[in-house]
mmCIF entry with sequence, helices, sheets and N, C-alpha, C, O atoms, coordinates in Angstrom:
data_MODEL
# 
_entry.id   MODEL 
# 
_entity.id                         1 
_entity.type                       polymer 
_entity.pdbx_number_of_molecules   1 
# 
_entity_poly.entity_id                      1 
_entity_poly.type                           'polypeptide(L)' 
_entity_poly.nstd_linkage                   no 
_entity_poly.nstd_monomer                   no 
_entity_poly.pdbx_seq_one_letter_code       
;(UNK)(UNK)(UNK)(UNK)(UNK)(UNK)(UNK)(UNK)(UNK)(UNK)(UNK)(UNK)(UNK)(UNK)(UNK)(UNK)
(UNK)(UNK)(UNK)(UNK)(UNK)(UNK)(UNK)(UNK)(UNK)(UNK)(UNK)(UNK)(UNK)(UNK)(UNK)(UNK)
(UNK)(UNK)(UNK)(UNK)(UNK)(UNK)(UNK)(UNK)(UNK)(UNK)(UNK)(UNK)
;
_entity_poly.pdbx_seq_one_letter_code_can   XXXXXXXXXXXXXXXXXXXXXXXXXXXXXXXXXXXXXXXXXXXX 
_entity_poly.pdbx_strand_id                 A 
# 
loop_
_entity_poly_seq.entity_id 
_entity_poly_seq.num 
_entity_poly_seq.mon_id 
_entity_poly_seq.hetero 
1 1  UNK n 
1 2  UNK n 
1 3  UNK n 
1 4  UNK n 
1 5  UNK n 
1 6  UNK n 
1 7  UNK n 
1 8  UNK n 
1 9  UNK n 
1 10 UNK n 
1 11 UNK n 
1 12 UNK n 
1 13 UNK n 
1 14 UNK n 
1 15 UNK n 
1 16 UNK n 
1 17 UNK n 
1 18 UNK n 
1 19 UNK n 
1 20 UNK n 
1 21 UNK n 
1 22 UNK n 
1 23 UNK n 
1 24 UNK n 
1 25 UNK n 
1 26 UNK n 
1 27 UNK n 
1 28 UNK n 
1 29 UNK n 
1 30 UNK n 
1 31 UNK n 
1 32 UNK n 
1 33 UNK n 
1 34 UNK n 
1 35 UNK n 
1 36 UNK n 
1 37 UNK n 
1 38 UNK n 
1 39 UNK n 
1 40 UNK n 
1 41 UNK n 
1 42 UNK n 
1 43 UNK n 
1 44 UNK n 
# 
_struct_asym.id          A 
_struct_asym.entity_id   1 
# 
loop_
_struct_conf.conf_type_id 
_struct_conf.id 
_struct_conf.pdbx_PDB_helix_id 
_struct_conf.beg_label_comp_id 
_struct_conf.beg_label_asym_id 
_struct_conf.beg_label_seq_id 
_struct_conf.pdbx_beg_PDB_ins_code 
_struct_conf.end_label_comp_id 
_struct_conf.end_label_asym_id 
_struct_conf.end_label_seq_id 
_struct_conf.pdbx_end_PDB_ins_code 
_struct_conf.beg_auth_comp_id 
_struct_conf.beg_auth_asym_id 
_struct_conf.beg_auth_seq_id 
_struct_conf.end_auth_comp_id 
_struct_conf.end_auth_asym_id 
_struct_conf.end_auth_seq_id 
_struct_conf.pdbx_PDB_helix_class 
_struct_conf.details 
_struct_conf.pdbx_PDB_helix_length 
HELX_P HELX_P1 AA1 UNK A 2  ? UNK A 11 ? UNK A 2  UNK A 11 1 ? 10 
HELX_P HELX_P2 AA2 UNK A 20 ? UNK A 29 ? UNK A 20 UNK A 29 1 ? 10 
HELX_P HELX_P3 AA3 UNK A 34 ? UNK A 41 ? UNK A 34 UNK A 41 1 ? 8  
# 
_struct_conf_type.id          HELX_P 
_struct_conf_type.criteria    ? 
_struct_conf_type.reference   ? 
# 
loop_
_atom_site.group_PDB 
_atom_site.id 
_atom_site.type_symbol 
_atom_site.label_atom_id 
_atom_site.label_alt_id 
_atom_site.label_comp_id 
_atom_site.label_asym_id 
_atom_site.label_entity_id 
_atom_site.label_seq_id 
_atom_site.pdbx_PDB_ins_code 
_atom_site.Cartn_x 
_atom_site.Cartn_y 
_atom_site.Cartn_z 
_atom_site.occupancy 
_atom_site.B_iso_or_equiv 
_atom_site.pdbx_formal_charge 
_atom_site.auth_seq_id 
_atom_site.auth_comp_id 
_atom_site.auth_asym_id 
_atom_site.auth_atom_id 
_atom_site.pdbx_PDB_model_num 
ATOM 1   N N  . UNK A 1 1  ? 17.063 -94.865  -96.395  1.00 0.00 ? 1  UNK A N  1 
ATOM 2   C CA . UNK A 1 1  ? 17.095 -93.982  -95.244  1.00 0.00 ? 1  UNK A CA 1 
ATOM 3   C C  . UNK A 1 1  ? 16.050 -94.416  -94.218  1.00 0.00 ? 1  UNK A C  1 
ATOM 4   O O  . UNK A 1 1  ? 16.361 -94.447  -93.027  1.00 0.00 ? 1  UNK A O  1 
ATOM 5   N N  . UNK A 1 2  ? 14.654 -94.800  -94.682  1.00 0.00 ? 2  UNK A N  1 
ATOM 6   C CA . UNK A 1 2  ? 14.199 -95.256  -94.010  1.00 0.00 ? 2  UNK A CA 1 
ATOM 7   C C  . UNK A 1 2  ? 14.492 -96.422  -92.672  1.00 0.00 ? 2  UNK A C  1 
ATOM 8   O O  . UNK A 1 2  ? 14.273 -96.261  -91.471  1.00 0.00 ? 2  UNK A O  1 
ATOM 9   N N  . UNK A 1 3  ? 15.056 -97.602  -93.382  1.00 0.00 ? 3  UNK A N  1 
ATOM 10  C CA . UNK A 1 3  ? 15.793 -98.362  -92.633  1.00 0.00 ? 3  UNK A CA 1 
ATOM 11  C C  . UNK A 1 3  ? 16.563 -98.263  -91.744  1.00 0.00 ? 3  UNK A C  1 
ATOM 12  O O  . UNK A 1 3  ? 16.812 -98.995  -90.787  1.00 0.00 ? 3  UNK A O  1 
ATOM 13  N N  . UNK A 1 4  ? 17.003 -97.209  -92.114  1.00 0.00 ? 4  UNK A N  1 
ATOM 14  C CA . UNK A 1 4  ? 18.228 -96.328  -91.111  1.00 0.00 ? 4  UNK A CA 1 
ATOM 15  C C  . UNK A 1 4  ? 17.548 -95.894  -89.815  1.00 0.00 ? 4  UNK A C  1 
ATOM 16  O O  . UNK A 1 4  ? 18.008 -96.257  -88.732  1.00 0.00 ? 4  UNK A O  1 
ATOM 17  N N  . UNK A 1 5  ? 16.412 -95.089  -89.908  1.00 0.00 ? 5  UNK A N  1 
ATOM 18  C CA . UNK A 1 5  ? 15.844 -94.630  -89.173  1.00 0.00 ? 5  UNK A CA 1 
ATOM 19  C C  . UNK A 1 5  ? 15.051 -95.914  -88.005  1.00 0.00 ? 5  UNK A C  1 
ATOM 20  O O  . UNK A 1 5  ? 15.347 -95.999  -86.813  1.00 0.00 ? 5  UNK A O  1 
ATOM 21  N N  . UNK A 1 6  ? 14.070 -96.765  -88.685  1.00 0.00 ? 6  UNK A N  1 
ATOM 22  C CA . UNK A 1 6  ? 14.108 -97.555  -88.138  1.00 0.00 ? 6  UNK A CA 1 
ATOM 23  C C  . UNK A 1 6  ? 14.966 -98.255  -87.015  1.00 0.00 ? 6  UNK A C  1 
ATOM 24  O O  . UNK A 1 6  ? 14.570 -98.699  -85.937  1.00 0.00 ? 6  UNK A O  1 
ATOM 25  N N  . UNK A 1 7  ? 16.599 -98.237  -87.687  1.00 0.00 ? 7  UNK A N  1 
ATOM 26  C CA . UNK A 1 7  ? 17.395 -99.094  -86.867  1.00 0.00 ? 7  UNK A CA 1 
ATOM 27  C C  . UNK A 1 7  ? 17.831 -98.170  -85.722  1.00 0.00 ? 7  UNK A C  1 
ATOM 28  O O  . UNK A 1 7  ? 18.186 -98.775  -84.710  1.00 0.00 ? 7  UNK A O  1 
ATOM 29  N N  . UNK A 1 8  ? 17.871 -97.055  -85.677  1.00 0.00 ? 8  UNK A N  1 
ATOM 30  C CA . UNK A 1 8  ? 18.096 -95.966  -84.939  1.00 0.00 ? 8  UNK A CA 1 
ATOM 31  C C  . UNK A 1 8  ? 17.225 -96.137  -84.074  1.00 0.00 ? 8  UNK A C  1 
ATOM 32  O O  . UNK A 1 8  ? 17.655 -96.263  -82.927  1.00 0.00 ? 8  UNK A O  1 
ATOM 33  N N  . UNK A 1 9  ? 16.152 -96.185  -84.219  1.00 0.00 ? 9  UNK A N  1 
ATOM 34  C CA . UNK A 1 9  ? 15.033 -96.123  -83.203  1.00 0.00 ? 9  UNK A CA 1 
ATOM 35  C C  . UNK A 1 9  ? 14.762 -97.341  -82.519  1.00 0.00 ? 9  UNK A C  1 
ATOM 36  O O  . UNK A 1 9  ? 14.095 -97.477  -81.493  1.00 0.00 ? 9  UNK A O  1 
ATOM 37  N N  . UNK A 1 10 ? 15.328 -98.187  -83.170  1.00 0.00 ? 10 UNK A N  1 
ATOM 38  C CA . UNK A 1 10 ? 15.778 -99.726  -82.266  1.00 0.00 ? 10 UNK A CA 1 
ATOM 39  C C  . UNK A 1 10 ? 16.769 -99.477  -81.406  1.00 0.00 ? 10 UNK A C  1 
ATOM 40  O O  . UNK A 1 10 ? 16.473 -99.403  -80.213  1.00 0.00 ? 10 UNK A O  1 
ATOM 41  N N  . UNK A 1 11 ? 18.031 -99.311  -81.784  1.00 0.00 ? 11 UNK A N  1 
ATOM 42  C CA . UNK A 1 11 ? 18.768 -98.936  -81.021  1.00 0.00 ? 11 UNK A CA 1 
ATOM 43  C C  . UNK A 1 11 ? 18.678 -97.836  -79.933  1.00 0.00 ? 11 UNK A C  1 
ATOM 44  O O  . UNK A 1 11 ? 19.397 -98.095  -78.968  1.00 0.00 ? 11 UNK A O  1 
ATOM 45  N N  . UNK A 1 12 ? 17.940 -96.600  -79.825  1.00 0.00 ? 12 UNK A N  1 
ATOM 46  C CA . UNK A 1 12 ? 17.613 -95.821  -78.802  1.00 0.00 ? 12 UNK A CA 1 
ATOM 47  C C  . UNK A 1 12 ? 16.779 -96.425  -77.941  1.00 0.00 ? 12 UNK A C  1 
ATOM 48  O O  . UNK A 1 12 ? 16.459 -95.831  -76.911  1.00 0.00 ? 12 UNK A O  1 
ATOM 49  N N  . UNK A 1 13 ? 16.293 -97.697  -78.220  1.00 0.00 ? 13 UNK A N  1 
ATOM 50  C CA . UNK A 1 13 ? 15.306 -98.237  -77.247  1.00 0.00 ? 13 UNK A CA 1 
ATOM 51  C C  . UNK A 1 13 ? 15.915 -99.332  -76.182  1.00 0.00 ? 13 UNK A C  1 
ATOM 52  O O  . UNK A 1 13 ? 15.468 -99.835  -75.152  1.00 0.00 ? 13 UNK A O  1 
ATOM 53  N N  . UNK A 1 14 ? 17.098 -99.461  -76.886  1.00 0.00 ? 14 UNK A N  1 
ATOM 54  C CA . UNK A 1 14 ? 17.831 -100.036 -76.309  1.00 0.00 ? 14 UNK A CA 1 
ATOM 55  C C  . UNK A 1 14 ? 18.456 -99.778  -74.731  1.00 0.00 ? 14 UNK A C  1 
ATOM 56  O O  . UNK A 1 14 ? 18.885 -98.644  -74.516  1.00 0.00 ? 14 UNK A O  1 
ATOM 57  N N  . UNK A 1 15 ? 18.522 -100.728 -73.679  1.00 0.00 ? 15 UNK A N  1 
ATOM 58  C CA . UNK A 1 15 ? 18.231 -99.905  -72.248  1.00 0.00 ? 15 UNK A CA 1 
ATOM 59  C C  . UNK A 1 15 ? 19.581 -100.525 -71.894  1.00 0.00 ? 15 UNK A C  1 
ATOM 60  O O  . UNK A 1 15 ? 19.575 -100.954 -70.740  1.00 0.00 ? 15 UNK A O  1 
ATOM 61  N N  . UNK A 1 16 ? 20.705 -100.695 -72.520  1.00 0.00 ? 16 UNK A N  1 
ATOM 62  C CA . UNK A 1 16 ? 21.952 -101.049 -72.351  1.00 0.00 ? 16 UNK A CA 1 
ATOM 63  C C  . UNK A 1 16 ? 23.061 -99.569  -72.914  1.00 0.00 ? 16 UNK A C  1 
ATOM 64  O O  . UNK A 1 16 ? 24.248 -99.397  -72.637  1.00 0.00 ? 16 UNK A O  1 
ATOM 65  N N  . UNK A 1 17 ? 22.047 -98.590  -73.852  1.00 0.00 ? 17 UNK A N  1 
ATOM 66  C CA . UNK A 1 17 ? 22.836 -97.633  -74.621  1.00 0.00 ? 17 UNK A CA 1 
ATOM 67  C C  . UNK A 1 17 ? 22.875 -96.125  -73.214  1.00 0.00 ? 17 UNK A C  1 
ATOM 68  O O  . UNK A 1 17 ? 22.145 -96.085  -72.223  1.00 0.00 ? 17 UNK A O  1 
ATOM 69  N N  . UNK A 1 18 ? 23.741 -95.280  -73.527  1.00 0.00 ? 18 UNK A N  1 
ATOM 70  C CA . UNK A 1 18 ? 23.719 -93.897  -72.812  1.00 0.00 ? 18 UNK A CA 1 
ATOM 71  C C  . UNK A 1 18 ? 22.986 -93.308  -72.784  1.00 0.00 ? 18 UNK A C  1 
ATOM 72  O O  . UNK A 1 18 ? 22.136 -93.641  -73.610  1.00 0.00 ? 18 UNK A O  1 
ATOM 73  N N  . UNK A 1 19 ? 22.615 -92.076  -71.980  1.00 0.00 ? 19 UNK A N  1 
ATOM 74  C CA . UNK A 1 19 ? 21.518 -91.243  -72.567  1.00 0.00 ? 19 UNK A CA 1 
ATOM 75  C C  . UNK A 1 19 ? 22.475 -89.994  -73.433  1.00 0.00 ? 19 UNK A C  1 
ATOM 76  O O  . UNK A 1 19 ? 22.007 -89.173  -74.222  1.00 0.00 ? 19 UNK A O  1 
ATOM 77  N N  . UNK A 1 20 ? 23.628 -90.104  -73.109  1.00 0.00 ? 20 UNK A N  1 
ATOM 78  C CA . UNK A 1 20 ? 23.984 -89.376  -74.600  1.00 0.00 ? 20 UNK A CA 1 
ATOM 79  C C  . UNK A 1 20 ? 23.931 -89.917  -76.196  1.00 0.00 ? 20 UNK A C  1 
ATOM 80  O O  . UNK A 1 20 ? 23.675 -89.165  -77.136  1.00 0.00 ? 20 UNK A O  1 
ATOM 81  N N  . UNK A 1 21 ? 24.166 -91.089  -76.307  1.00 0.00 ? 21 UNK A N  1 
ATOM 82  C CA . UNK A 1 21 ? 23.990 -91.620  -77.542  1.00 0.00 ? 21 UNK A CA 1 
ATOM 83  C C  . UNK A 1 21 ? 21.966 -92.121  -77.943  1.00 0.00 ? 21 UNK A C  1 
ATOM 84  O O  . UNK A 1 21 ? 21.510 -92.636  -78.965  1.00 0.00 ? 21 UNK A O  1 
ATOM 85  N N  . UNK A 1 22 ? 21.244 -91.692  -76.680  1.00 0.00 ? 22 UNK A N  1 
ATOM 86  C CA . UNK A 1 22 ? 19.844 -91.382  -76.879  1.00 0.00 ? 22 UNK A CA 1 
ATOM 87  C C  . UNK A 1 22 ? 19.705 -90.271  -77.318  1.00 0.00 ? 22 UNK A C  1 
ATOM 88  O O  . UNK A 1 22 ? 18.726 -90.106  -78.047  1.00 0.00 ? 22 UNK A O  1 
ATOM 89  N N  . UNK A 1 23 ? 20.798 -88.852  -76.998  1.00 0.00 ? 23 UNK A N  1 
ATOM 90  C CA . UNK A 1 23 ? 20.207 -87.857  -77.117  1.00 0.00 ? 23 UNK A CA 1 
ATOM 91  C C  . UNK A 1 23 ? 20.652 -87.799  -78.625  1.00 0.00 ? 23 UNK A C  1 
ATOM 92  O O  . UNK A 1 23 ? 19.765 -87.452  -79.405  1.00 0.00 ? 23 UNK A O  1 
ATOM 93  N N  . UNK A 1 24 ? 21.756 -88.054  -79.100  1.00 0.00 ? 24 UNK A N  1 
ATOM 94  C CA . UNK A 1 24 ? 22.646 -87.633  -80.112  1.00 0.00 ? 24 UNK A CA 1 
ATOM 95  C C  . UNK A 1 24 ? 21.132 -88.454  -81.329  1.00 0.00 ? 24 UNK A C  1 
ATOM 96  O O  . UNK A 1 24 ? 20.520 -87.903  -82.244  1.00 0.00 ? 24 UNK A O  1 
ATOM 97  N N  . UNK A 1 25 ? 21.035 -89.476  -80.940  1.00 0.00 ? 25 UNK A N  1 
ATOM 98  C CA . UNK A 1 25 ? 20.098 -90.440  -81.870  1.00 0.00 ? 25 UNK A CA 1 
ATOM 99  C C  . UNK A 1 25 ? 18.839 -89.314  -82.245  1.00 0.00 ? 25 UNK A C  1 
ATOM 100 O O  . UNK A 1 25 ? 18.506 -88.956  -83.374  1.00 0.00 ? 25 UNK A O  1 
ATOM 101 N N  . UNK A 1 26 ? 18.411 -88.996  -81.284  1.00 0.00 ? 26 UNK A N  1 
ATOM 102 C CA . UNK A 1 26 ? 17.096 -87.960  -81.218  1.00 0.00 ? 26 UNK A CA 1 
ATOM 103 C C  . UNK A 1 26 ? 17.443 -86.839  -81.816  1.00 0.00 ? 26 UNK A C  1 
ATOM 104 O O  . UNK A 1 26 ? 16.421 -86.195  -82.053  1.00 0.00 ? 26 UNK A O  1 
ATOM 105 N N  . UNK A 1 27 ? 18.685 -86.131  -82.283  1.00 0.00 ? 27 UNK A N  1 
ATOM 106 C CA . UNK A 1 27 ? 19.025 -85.181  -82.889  1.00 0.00 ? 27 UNK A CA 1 
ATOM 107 C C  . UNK A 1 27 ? 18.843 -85.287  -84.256  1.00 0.00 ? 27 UNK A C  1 
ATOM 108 O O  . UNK A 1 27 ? 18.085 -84.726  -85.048  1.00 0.00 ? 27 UNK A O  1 
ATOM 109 N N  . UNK A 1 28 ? 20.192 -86.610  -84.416  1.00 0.00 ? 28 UNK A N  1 
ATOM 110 C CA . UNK A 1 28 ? 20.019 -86.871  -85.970  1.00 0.00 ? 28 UNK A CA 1 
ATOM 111 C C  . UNK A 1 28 ? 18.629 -87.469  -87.027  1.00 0.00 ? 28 UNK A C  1 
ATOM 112 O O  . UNK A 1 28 ? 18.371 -87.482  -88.230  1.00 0.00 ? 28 UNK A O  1 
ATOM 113 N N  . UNK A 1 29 ? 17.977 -87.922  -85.744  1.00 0.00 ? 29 UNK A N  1 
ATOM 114 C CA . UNK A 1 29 ? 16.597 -88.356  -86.517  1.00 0.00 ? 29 UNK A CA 1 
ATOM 115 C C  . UNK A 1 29 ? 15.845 -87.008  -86.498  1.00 0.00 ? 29 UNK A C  1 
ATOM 116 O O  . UNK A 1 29 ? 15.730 -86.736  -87.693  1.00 0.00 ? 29 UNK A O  1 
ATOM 117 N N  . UNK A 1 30 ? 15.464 -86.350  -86.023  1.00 0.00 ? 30 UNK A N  1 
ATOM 118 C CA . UNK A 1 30 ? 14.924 -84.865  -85.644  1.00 0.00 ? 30 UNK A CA 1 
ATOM 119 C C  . UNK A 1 30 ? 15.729 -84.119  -86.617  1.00 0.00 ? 30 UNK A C  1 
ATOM 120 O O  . UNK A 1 30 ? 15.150 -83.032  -86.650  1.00 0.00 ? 30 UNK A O  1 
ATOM 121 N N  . UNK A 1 31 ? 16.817 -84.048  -87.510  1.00 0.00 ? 31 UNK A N  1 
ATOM 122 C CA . UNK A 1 31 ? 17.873 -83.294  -88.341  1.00 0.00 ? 31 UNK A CA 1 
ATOM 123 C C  . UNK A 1 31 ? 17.597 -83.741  -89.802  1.00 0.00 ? 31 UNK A C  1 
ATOM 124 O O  . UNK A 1 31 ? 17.628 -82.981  -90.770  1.00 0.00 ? 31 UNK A O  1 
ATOM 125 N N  . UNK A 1 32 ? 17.354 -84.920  -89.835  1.00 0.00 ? 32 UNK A N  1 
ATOM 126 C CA . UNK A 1 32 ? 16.951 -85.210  -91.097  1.00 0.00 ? 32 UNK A CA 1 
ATOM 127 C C  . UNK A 1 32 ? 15.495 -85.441  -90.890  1.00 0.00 ? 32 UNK A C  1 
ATOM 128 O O  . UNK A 1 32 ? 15.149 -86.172  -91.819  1.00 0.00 ? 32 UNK A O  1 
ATOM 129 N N  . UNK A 1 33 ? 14.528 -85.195  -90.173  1.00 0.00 ? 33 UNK A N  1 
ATOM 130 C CA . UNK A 1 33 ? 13.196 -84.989  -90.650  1.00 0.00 ? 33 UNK A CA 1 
ATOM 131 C C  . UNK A 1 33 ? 13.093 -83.249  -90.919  1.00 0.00 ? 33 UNK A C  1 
ATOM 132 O O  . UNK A 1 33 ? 12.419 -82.777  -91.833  1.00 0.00 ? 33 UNK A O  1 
ATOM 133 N N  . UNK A 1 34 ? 13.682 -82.634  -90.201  1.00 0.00 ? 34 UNK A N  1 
ATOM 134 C CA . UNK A 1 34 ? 13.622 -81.464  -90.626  1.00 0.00 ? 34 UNK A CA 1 
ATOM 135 C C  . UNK A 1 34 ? 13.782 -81.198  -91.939  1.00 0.00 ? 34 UNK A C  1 
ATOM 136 O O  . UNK A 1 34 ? 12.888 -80.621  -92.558  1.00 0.00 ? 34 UNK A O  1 
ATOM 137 N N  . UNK A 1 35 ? 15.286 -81.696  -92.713  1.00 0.00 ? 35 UNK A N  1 
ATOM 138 C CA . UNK A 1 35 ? 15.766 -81.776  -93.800  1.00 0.00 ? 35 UNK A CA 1 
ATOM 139 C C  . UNK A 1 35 ? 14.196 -81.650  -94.519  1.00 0.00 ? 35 UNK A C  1 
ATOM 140 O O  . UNK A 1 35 ? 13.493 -80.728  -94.930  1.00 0.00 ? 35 UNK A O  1 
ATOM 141 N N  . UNK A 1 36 ? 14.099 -82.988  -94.424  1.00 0.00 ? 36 UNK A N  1 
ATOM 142 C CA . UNK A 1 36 ? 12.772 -83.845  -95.438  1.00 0.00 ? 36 UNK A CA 1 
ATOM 143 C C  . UNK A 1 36 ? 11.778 -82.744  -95.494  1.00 0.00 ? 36 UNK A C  1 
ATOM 144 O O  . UNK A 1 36 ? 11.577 -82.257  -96.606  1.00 0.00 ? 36 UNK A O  1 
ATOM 145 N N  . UNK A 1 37 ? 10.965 -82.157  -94.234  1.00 0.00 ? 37 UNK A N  1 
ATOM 146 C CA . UNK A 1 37 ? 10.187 -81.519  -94.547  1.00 0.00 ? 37 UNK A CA 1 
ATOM 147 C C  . UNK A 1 37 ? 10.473 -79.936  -95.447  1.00 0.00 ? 37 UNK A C  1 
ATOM 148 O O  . UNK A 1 37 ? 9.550  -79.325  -95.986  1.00 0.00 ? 37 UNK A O  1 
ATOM 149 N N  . UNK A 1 38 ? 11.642 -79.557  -95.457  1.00 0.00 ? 38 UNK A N  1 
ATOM 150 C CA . UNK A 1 38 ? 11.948 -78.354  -96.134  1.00 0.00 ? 38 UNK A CA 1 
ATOM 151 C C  . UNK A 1 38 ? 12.451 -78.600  -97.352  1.00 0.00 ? 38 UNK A C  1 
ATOM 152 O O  . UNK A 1 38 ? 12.290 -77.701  -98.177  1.00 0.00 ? 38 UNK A O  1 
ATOM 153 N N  . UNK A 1 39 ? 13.039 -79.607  -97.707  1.00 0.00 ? 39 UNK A N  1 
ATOM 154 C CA . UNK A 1 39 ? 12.547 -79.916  -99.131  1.00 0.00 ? 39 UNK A CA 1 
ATOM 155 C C  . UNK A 1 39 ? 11.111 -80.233  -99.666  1.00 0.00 ? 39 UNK A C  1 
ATOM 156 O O  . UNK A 1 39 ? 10.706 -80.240  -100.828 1.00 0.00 ? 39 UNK A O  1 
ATOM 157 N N  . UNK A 1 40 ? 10.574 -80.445  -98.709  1.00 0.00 ? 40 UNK A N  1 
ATOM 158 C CA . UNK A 1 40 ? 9.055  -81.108  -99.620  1.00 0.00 ? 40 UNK A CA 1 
ATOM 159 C C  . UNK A 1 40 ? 8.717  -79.448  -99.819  1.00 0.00 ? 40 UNK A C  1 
ATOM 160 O O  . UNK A 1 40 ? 8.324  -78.989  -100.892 1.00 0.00 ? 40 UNK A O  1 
ATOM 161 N N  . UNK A 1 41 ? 8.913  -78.731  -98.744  1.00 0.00 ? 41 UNK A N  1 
ATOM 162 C CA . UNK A 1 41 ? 8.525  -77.061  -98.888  1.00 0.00 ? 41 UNK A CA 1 
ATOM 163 C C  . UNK A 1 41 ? 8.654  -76.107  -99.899  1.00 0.00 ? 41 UNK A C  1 
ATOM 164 O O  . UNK A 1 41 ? 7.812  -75.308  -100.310 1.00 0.00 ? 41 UNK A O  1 
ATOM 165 N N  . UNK A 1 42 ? 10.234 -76.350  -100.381 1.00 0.00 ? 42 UNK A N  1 
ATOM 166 C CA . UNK A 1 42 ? 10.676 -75.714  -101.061 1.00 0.00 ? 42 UNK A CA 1 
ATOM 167 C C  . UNK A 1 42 ? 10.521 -75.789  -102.059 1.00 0.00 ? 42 UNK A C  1 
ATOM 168 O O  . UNK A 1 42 ? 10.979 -76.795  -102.602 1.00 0.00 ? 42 UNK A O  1 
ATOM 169 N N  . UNK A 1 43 ? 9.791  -74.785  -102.897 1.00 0.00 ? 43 UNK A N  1 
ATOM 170 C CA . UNK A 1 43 ? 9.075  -74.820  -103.888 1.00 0.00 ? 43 UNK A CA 1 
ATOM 171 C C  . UNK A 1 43 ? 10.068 -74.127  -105.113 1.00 0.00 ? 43 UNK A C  1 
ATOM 172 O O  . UNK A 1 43 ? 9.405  -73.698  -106.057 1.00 0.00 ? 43 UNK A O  1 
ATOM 173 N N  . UNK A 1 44 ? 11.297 -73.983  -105.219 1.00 0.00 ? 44 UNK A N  1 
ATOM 174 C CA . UNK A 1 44 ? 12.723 -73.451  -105.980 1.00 0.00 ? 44 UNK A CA 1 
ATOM 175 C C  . UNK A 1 44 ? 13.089 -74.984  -106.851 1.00 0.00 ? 44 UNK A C  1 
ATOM 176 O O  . UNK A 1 44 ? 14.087 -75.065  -107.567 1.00 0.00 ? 44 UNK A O  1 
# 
């Protein structure tokens, strides 16, 4: 997943891409850090 993220964030830097597929990128990375941190939370 990591890698993933990485490549994501290559690609949003990318100044050939949309700013919708910037925004969509910034979601899903922002969606699964959320994820991550509420599992580390969840103490169940």
């Amino acid at each position: 997943m990591a890698l993933q993220r990485q490549a994501a964030s290559v690609k949003q830097s990318d100044p050939n891409i949309s700013l919708a597929e910037i925004v969509n990128i910034c979601r899903e990375k922002n969606g699964h850090t959320s994820l991550m941190f509420a599992s580390l939370l969840d103490k169940n």
